[in-house]
C-alpha positions as CSV (number, residue, x, y, z in Angstrom):
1,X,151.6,97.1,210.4
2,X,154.3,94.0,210.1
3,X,157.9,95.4,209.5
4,X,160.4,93.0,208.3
5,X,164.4,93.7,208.5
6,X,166.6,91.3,208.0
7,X,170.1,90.6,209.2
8,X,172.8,88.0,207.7
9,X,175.7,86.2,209.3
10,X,177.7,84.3,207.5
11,X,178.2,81.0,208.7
12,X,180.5,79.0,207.5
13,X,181.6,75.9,208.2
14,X,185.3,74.3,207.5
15,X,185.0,70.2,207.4
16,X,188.3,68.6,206.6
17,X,188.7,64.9,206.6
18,X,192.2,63.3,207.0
19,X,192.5,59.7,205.6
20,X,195.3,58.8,207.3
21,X,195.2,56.5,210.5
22,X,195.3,58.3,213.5
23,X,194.9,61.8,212.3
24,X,192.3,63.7,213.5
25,X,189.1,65.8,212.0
26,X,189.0,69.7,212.6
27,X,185.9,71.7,212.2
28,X,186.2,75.4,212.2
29,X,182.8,77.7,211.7
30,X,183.2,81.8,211.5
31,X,180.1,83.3,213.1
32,X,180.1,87.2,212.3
33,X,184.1,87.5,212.6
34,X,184.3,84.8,215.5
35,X,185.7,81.7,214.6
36,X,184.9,78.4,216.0
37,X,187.4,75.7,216.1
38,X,186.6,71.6,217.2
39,X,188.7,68.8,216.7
40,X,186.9,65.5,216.4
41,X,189.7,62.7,217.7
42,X,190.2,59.4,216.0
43,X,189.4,57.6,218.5
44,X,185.4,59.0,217.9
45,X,186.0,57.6,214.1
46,X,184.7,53.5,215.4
47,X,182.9,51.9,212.0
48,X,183.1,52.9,208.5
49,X,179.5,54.7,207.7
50,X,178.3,55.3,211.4
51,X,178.0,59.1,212.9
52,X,180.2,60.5,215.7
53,X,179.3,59.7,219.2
54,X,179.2,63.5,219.6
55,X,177.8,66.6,218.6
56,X,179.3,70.0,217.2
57,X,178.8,72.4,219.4
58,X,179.5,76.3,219.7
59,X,180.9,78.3,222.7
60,X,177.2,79.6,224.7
61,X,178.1,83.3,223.4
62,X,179.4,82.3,219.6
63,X,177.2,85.2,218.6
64,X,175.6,88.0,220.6
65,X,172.6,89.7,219.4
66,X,171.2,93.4,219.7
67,X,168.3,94.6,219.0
68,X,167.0,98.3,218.9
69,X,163.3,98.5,219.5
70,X,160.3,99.9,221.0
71,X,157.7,97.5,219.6
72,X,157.2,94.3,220.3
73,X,158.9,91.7,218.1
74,X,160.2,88.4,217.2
75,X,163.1,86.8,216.1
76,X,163.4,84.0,213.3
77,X,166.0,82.4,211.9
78,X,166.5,80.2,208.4
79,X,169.5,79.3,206.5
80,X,170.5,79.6,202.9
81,X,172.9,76.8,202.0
82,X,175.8,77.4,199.3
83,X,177.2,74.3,199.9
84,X,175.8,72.1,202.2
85,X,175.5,67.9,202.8
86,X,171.7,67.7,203.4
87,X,172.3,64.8,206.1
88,X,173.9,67.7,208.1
89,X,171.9,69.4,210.3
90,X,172.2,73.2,212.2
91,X,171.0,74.1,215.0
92,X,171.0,77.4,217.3
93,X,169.4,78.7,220.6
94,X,169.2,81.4,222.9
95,X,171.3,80.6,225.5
96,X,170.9,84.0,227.9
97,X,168.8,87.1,227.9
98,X,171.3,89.6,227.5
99,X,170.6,93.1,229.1
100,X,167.3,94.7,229.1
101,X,166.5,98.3,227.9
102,X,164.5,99.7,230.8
103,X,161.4,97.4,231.2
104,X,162.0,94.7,227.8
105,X,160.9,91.8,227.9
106,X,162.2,88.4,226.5
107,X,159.9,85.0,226.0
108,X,161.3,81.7,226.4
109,X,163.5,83.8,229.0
110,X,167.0,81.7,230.1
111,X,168.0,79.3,227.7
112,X,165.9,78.0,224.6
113,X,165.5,74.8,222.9
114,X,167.6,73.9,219.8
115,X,166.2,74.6,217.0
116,X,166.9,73.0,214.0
117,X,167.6,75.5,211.1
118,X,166.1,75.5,207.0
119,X,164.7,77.0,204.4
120,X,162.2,78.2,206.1
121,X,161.7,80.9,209.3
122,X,161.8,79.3,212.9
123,X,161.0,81.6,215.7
124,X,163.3,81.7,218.2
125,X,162.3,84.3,220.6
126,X,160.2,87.3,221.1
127,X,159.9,90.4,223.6
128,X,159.0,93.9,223.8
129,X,161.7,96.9,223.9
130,X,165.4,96.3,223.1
131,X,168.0,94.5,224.3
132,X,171.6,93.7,224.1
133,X,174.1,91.0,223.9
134,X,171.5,88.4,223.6
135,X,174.6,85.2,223.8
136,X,173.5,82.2,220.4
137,X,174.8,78.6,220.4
138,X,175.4,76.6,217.5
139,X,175.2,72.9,217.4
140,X,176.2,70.6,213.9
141,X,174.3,67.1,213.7
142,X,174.7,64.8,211.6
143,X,178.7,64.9,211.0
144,X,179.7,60.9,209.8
145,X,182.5,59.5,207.6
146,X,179.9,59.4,204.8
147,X,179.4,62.9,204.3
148,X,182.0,64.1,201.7
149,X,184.8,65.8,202.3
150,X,184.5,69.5,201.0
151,X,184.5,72.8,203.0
152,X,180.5,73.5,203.8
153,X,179.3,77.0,203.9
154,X,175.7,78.0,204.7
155,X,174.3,81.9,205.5
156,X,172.3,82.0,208.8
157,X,169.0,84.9,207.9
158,X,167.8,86.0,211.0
159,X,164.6,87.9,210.5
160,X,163.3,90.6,213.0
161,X,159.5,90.9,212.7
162,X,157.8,94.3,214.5
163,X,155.1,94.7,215.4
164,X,153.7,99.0,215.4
């Protein structure tokens, strides 16, 4: 028997563009009541219509994950955009195993790959038994001076599938 229970966190992401010389970019994201703040510096802004020579990228622990099981499972992601630049891309990973309840087990265990978030379910992990505190990263792609300034804001789904 497959049960299905889904979690949201709201993702958001704050992209302001300044157009005068010298000023900076800011990026803020809220991740489940933590907020994430980057500043992109001028000096990254080189040609008109050409992406930053660097990546968005969360703290290793942005958001920490429990889960409260005695099956085996896995955990998938998606996103639901409200308003989102499609040349923007989100990514998240595992970056830690958290704490193991009694004998759990976790698979990739360490640090996972990026993985690169849509409509659609990506599994990120899976294990058996619970665990807590399993520590997310976050990583923005795609950021360039052609993308219009707006705030973005996009809903991460993750998706907890047990197995009886």
């Amino acid at each position: 028997m497959l049960k299905n229970l889904s979690y949201y966190l709201i993702f958001t992401l704050f992209f302001f563009v300044f157009q005068q010389k010298g000023i900076t970019q800011s990026i803020a994201i809220q991740s489940g009541g933590t907020s994430w703040s980057v500043t992109v510096p001028a000096s990254n802004i080189t040609t008109a219509g050409l992406d930053y020579s660097i990546n968005m990228t969360s703290a290793t622990n942005q958001s920490l994950m429990n889960i409260s099981t005695l099956l085996t499972y896995e955990v998938r992601a998606k996103k639901q955009d409200t308003l989102w630049d499609s040349r923007l891309e989100l990514y998240v990973r595992k970056t830690g195993d958290g704490t193991p309840v009694l004998l759990a087990t976790i698979s990739p265990s360490g640090v996972g790959s990026y993985n690169l978030l849509g409509s659609s379910d990506v599994t990120l992990f899976s294990g058996l038994l619970g665990r807590t505190g399993v520590p997310l990263q976050y990583e923005i792609r795609g950021i360039s001076v052609v993308v219009p300034v707006r705030t973005y804001s996009t809903t991460i789904v993750y998706t907890f599938v047990g197995l009886l």
